[in-house]
N, C-alpha and C positions, 0 to 999 in steps of 0.2 A: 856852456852857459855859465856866466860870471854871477855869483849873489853876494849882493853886500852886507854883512853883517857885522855887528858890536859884540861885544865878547865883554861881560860882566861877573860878578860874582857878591853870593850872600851869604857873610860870613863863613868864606871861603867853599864856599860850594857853588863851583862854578858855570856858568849857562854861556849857550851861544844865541842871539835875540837877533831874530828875524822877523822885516817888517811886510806880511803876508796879506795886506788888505786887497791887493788887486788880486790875488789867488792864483799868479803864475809861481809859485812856486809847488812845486810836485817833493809834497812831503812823502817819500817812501822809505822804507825801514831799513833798505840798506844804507842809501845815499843817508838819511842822518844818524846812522850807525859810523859810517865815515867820517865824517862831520868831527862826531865827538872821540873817535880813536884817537889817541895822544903821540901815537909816532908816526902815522899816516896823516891825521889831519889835524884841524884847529883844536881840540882835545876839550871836552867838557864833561860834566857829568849829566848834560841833557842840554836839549833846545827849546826853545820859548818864540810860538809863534805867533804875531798879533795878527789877528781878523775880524772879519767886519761881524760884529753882534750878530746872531741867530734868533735873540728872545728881545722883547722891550725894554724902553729902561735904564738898557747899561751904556756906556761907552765905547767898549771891547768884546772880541768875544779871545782867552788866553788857550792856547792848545800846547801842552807840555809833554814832552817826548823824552822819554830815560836813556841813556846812554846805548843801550842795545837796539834804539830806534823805537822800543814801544811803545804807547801813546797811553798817557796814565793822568788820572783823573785829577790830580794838583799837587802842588807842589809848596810849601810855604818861604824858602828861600827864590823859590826862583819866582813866585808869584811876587814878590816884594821890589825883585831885581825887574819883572814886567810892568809894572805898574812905575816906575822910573823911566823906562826906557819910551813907555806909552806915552806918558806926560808929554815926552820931547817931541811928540808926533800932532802938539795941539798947541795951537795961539791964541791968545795966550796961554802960557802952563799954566796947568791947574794946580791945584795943592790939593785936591780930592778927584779920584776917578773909579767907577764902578767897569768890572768886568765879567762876562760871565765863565765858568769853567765846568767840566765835567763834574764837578763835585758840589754847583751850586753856584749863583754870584757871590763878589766879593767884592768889596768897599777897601780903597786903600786911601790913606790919609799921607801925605807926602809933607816933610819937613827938611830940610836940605839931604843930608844923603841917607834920614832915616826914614822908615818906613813903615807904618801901624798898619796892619793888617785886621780889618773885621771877620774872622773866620764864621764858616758854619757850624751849627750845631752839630757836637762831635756824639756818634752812636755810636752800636753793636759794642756795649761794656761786657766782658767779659772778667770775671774775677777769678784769682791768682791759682793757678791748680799746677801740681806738680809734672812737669815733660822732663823726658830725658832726651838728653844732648849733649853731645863732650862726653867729659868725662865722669856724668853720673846725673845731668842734669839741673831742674832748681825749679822756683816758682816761678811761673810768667802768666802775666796780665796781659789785655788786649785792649785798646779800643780803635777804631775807625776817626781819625781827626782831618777829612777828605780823603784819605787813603789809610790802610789796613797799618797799626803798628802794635806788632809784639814788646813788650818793655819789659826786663829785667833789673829787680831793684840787687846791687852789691856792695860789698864792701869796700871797695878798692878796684875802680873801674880802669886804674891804670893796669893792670894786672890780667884782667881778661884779654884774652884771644878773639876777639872782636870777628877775626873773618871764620874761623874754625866754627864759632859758635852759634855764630851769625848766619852761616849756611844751614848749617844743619837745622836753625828754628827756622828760617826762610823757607824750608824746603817740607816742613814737617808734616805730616800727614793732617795733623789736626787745624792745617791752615789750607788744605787746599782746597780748588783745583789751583789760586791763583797766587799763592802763597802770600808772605807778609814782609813789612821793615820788621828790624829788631833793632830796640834800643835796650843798651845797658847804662845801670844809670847811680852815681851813688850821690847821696845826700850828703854834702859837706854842711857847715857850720853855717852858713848865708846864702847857699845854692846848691843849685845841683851840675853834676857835671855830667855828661854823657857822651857817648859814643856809638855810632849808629852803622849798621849794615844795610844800604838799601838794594833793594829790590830794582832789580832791572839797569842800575849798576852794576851790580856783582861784586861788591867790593865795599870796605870802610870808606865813608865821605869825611871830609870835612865839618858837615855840618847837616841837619838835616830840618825846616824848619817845623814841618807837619808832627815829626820824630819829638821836637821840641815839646810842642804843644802837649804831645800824648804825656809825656815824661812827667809833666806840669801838672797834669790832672789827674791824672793817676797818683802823684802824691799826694796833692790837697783830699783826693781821695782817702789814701790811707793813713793821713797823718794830721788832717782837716787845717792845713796851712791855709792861709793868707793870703787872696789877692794882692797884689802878683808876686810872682815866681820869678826867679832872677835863676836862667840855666847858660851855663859856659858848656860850649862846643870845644870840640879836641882841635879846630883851628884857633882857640885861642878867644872869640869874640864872646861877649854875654847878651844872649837875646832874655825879651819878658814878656811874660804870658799873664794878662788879666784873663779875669772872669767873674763869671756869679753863678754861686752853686744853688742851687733849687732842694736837692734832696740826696740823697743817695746813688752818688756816680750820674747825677745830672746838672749838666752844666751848660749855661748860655750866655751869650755876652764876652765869647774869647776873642782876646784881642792879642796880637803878633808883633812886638815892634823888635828892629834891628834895621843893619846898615843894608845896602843896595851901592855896590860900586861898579862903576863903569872901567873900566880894564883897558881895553883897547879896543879901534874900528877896524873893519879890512875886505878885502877881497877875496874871494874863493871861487877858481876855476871848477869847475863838475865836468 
């Protein structure tokens, strides 16, 4: 069986976007574990499936898959990179399209290759308590931004051991069964810069966008900054995080923009 697919990336976190509305394609956890290996196959850090809406309303319904093939409830890069690749799938293109995801609908606002993401209201705050990990541990915060992220505030985020550290909070007792990202994250003079471990990767990304958004509110959290947050990822790009805080580690109205690039199209025998 031959599937056509576009091969994109958000700020450097890369997807492979498949267009699944007729539902012949048989998403299973090895075939898109194949998929995303980098020396057997087209190589990504997950897949991005459009299908047909489940709930009223939306346009889409987005189904995102981590590089091990397992099916996880969103993604903020690769939802920015879906929501571009969707557009193309509509005449005329829209400049705004609603889709639904495991973590809630989601409003994307489309300007040429950027991309504003209306996210959910992000839960489950957890405030800063000592774990150990490495080499003697530290503080780490939690919150839920569509998916679980551990955050680590540092000094010198070029300095951390990212995958070392990163495992070990990933895996921690006090996150499971289903464990968590971990972002570490240091406050420079106009941003923040971070670095993130995801989950179901296994491995430091590029970029993480949901990763972002935690990093973002967690510091207006502890430091009561300023809509918006301006955070550079370790590929180099700077994403921006709006929002409106309400109260105390409560926030609504986050908003996600950054780039969405199309990479290349292709072929793939299975």
């Amino acid at each position: 069986m031959n599937w056509t697919f576009t091969k994109m990336n958000g700020a450097g976190n890369d997807f492979i976007l498949l267009d699944n509305r007729s539902g012949t394609h048989r998403l299973e956890k090895s075939t898109l574990a194949r998929l995303c290996d980098r020396h057997r196959g087209i190589g990504a850090d997950g897949v991005l499936a459009v299908e047909v809406p489940t709930i009223a309303a939306v346009d889409f319904r987005m189904r995102y898959f981590n590089a091990d093939g397992g099916e996880a409830e969103m993604c903020g890069n690769g939802a920015r990179c879906f929501a571009r690749f969707a557009a193309r799938l509509v005449s005329p293109r829209p400049s705004r399209i609603s889709f639904e995801t495991a973590a809630g609908p989601i409003v994307a606002l489309l300007e040429d290759d950027l991309v504003t993401l209306e996210m959910g209201t992000p839960g489950d705050y957890r405030a800063a308590r000592h774990l150990e990990f490495g080499s003697g541990g530290g503080e780490v915060e939690f919150l839920n931004t569509g998916v679980p992220h551990a955050v680590v505030f540092v000094g010198r985020v070029a300095d951390v051991p990212v995958v070392e550290h990163g495992r070990a909070l990933r895996n921690h007792e006090v996150f499971a069964p289903r464990g968590t990202n971990v972002n570490f994250v240091e406050a420079a003079s106009d941003r923040l810069l971070i670095r993130t471990y995801e989950r179901g990767v296994e491995d430091e990304t590029l970029a993480c966008g949901t990763g972002v958004c935690a990093a973002a509110l967690l510091h207006a959290q502890r430091t009561g900054a300023l809509s918006p947050v301006a955070v550079q990822v370790r590929g180099g790009d700077i994403l921006s995080v709006s929002f409106e805080r309400s109260g105390d580690a409560s926030f609504s109205h986050v908003r996600l923009t950054g780039p969405a690039d199309f990479v290349f199209e292709g072929v793939v025998s299975l």
